[in-house]
C-alpha positions in Angstrom: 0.0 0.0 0.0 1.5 3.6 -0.8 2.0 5.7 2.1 -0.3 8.1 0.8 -3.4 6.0 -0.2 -6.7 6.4 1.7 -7.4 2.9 4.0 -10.9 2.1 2.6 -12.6 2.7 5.8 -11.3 5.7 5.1 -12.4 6.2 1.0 -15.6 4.7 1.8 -16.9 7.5 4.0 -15.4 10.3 1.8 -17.2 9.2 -1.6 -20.2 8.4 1.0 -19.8 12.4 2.0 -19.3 13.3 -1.7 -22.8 11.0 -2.3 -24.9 12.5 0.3 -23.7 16.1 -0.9 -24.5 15.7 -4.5 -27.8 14.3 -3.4 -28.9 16.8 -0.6 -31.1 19.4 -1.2 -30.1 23.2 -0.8 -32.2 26.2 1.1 -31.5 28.7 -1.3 -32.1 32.4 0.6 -31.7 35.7 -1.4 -31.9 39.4 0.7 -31.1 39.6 4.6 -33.9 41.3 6.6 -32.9 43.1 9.4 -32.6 43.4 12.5 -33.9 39.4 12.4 -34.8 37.6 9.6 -37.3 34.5 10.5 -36.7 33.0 6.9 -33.0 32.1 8.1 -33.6 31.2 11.3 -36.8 28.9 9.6 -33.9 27.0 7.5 -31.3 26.9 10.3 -34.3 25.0 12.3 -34.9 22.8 8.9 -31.2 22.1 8.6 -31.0 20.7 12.1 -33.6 18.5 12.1 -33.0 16.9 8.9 -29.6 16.4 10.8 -31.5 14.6 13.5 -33.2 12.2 10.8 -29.0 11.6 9.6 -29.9 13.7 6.4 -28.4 16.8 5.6 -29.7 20.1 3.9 -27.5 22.4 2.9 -28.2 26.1 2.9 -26.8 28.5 0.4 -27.5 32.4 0.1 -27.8 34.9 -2.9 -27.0 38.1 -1.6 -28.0 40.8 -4.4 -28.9 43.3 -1.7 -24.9 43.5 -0.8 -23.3 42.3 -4.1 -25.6 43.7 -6.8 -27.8 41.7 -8.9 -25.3 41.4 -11.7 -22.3 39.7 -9.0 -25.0 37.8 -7.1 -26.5 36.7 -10.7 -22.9 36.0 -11.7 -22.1 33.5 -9.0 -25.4 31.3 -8.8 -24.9 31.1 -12.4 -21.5 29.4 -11.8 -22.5 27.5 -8.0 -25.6 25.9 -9.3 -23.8 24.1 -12.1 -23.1 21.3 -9.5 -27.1 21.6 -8.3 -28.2 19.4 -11.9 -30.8 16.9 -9.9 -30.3 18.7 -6.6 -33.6 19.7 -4.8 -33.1 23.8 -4.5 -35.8 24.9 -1.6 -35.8 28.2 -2.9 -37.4 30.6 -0.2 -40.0 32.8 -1.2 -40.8 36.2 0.2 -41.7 39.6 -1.7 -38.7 41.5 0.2 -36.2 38.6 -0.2 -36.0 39.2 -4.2 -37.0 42.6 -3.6 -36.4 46.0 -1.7 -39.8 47.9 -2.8 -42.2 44.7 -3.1 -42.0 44.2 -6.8 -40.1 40.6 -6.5 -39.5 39.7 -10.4 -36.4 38.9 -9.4 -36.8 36.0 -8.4 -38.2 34.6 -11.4 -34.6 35.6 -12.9 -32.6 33.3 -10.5 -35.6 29.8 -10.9 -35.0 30.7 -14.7 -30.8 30.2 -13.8 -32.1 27.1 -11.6 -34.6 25.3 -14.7 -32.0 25.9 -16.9 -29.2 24.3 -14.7 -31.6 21.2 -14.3 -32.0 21.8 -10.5 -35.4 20.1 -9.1 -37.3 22.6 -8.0 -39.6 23.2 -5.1 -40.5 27.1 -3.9 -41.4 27.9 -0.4 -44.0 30.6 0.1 -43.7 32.3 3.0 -45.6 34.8 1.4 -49.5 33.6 0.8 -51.6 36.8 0.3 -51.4 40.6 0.1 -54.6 42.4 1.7 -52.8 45.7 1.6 -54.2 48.1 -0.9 -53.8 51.4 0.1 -52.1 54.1 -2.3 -51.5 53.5 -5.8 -47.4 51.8 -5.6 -49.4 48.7 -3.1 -52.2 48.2 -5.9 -49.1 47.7 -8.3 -47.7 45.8 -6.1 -49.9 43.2 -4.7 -50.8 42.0 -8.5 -46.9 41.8 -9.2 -46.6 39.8 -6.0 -49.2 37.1 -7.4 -48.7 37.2 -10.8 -45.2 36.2 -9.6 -45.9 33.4 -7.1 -48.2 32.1 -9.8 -45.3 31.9 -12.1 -42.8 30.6 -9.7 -45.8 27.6 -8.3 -45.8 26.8 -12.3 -42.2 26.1 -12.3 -41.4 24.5 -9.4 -42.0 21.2 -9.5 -43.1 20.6 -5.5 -44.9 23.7 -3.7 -44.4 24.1 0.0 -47.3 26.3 1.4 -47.3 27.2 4.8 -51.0 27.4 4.6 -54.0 25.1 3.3 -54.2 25.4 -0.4 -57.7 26.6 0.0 -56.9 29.9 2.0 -54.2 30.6 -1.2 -56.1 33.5 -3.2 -53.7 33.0 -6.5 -52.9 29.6 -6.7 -54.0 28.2 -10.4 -56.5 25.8 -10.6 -54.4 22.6 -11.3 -52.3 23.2 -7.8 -51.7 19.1 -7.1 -48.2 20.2 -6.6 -48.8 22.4 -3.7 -48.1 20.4 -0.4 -48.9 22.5 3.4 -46.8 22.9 6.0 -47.4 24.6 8.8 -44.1 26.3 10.1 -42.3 25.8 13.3 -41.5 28.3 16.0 -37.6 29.3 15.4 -36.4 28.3 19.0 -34.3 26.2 20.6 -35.0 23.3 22.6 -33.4 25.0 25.5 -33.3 28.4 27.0 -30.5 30.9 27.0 -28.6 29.1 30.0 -28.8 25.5 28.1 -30.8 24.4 30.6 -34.5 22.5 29.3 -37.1 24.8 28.3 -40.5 24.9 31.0 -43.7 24.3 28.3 -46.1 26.8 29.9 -47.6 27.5 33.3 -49.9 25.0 34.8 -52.2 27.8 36.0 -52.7 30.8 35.7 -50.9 32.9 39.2 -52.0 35.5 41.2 -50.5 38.3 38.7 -51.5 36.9 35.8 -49.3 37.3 32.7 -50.1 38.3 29.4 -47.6 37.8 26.5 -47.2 39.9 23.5 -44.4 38.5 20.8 -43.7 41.0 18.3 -45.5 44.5 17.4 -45.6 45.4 13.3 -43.8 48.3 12.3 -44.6 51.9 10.7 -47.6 53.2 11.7 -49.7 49.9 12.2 -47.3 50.3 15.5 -49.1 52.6 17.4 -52.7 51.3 16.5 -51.6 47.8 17.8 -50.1 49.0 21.1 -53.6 50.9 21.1 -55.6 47.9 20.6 -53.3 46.2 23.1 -53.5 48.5 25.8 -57.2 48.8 25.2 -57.6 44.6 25.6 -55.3 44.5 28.8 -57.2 47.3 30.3 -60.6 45.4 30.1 -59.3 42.6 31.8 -57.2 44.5 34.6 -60.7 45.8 35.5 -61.8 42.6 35.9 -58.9 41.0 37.3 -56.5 41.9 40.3 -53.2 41.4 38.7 -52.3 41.7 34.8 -48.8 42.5 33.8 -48.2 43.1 30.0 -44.5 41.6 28.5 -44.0 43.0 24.7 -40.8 41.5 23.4 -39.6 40.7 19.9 -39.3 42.3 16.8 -41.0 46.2 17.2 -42.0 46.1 21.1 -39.0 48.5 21.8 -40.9 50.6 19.5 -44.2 50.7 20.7 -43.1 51.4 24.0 -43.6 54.8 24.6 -46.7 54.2 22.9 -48.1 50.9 25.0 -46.8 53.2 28.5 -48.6 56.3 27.3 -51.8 54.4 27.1 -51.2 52.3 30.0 -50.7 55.4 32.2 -52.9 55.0 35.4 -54.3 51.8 34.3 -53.0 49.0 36.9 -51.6 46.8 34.4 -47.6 46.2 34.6 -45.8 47.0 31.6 -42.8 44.7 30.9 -40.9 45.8 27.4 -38.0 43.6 26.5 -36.9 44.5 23.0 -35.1 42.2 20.8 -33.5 38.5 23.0 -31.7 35.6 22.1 -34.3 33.1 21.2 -33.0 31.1 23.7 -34.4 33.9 26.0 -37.2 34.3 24.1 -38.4 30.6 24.8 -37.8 30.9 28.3 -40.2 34.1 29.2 -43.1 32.9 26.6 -42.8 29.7 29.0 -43.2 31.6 31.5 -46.2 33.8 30.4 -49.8 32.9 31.2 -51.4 33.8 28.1 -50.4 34.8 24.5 -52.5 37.7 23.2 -51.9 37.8 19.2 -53.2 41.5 17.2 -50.7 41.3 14.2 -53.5 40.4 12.1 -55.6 37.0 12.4 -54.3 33.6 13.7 -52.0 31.5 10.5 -50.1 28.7 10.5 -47.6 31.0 8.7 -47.2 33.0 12.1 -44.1 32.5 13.6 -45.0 34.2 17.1 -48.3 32.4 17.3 -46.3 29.1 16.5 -44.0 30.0 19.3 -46.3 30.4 22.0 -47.8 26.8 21.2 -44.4 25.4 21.3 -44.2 27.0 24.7 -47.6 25.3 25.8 -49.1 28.7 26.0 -53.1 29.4 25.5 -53.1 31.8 22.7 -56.1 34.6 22.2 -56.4 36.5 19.1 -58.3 37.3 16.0 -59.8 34.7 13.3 -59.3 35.2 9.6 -59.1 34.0 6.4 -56.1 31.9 6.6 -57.6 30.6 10.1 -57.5 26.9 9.6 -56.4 23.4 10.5 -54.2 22.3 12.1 -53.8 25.9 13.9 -57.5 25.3 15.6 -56.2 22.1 16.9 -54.3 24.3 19.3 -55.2 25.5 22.6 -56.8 29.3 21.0 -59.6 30.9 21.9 -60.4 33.4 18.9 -63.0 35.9 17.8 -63.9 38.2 14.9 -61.2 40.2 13.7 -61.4 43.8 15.3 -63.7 42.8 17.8 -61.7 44.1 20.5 -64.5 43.9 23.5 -64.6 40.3 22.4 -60.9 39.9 22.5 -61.1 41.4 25.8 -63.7 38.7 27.6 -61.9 35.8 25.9 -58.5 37.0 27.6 -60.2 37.1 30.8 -62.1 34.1 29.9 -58.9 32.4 29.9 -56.9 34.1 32.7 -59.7 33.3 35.2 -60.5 30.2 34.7 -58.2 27.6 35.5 -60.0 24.6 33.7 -60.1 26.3 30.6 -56.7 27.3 30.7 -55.2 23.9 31.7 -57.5 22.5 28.5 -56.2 24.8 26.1 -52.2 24.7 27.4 -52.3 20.6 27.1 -53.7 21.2 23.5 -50.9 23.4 22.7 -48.6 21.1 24.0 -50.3 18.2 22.0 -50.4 20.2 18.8 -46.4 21.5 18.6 -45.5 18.0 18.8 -48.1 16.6 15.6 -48.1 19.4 13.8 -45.2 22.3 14.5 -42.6 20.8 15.7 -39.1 20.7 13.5 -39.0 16.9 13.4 -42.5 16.6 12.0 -41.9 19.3 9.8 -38.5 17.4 8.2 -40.5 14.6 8.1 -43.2 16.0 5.7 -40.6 18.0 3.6 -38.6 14.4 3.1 -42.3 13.1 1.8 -42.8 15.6 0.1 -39.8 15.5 -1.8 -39.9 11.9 -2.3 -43.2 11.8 -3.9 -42.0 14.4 -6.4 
């Protein structure tokens, strides 16, 4: 034997390697948002629990918002050459393949992808558009689904992170389009690496009420309006409600959420942007989650992480309310409602019966339907039958 040569133990596991990387399939990721981006974290969650099944998933990035689209254009045109018969997840949003919302971009790099014989299968984090105010959003939101409709007619496997009945432009013939749900982008242990609680048994003597992320611009100040409005009901009602605001736009609406607070009783607790270990670890340790960003989706990473915390979650219904988000413990009423929103949080924060019932069904439902292992597991079908 040379000095050199490879035992075959050795060679074995490296053309093994070189296999299972020609085979894997690739998260394919264009702009960065800022300051997080739930798209990444979704395929860092993705990549580890393929991991956990002994697959892998590789995760690549085209980064036109730094490079330029002729550079970033440039190199997938040269990377994907290997990708002939690779799976590319590529990972829809409008402001991922766009800055202003107008995403024909991203028809640009699938072209690059078809043409390179990659496999196909778009991820649409995006699902509809309601906003039509001023004349740039009712150019945009037609670009936006004359786009996805182009992309779903390419792709050879559709991931939907609703039911393809809540999906306002998908084409008729849509057998391609597989749901699922997402997951909630934390880790299985809180900030200290120690295991993550799942929710309070009962609700305590100061009861409180969770708030995961507040939308920006102006919709800011109307939700931490609405918010204050809700918590205020039930503080009437109730001896001890604190508020907790954290995540992406509560350090925003403070001033806001305090101003309209102001003489109210209710605790205001604003935590800005955390690890998501820390993020896991005071949802846990919330009563309640109350969700205002809209109606309750499977698409809705904050209400996804309060399941996966075991929390009860209270918020508005809508049109991409569905299974197998009702299978989890909410409690929701008309959207804008907000006197109903107010009894169903107290509805829930008083009685403990209720609450235990609709924390076990949280618990019950992260693990069928939202967890990252079930969630690998119905990519791998997915891909398999396609």
């Amino acid at each position: 034997m040379h000095g050199k040569e490879r035992p075959p133990a050795a060679r074995d596991a490296r053309l093994q390697a070189e296999a299972s990387s020609r085979l894997a399939p690739i998260a394919l990721l264009g702009r960065q948002d800022q300051p997080t981006d739930g798209v990444r974290d979704y395929c860092a969650q993705l990549q580890e629990a393929f991991a956990r099944r002994g697959e892998r998933l590789d995760v690549a990035e085209m980064r036109w918002d730094t490079q330029g689209w002729l550079r970033a254009v440039g190199k997938i045109w040269k990377e994907s050459r290997a990708w002939r018969g690779r799976w590319v997840l590529f990972q829809y949003t409008a402001l991922m393949w766009s800055r202003r919302g107008f995403p024909v971009g991203a028809l640009a790099v699938l072209w690059i992808l078809r043409w390179r014989g990659a496999r196909l299968c778009v991820v649409f984090h995006d699902i509809r558009n309601d906003q039509t105010r001023g004349w740039k959003q009712r150019l945009r939101v037609p670009c936006q689904y004359w786009t996805m409709r182009k992309a779903f007619r390419w792709a050879a496997c559709a991931v939907l992170t609703v039911p393809a009945k809540q999906v306002p432009w998908l084409p008729r013939n849509s057998e391609r389009a597989v749901f699922i749900p997402v997951g909630a982008n934390l880790p299985e242990t809180d900030s200290e690496g120690s295991a993550a609680t799942t929710g309070n048994a009962a609700p305590r003597a100061t009861a409180t009420v969770a708030v995961f992320g507040v939308t920006a611009g102006t919709a800011n100040s109307e939700e931490a309006e609405e918010i204050s409005y809700v918590t205020k009901r039930v503080r009437a009602k109730l001896a001890g409600v604190r508020l907790m605001v954290l995540g992406r736009g509560s350090a925003e609406a403070e001033a806001a959420l305090r101003k309209h607070l102001d003489g109210s009783g209710v605790e205001l607790s604003v935590l800005g942007l955390l690890p998501a270990g820390e993020v896991r670890r005071k949802l846990a340790a919330a009563s309640v989650l109350l969700c205002v960003r809209g109606h309750l989706s499977s698409r809705r990473g904050s209400a996804i992480a309060g399941i996966a915390c075991g929390l009860p979650i209270v918020g508005y219904r809508g049109p991409e309310t569905a299974f197998p988000i009702t299978e989890a413990g909410v409690l929701l009423v008309d959207r804008g409602d907000r006197d109903a929103l107010a009894e169903a949080l107290g509805r829930v924060l008083a009685d403990e019966t209720l609450h235990e019932e609709l924390r076990q069904r949280s618990l019950a439902a992260e693990q069928k339907y939202f967890s990252w292992d079930a969630i690998a597991e119905q990519f791998a079908r997915a891909l398999a039958k396609h």
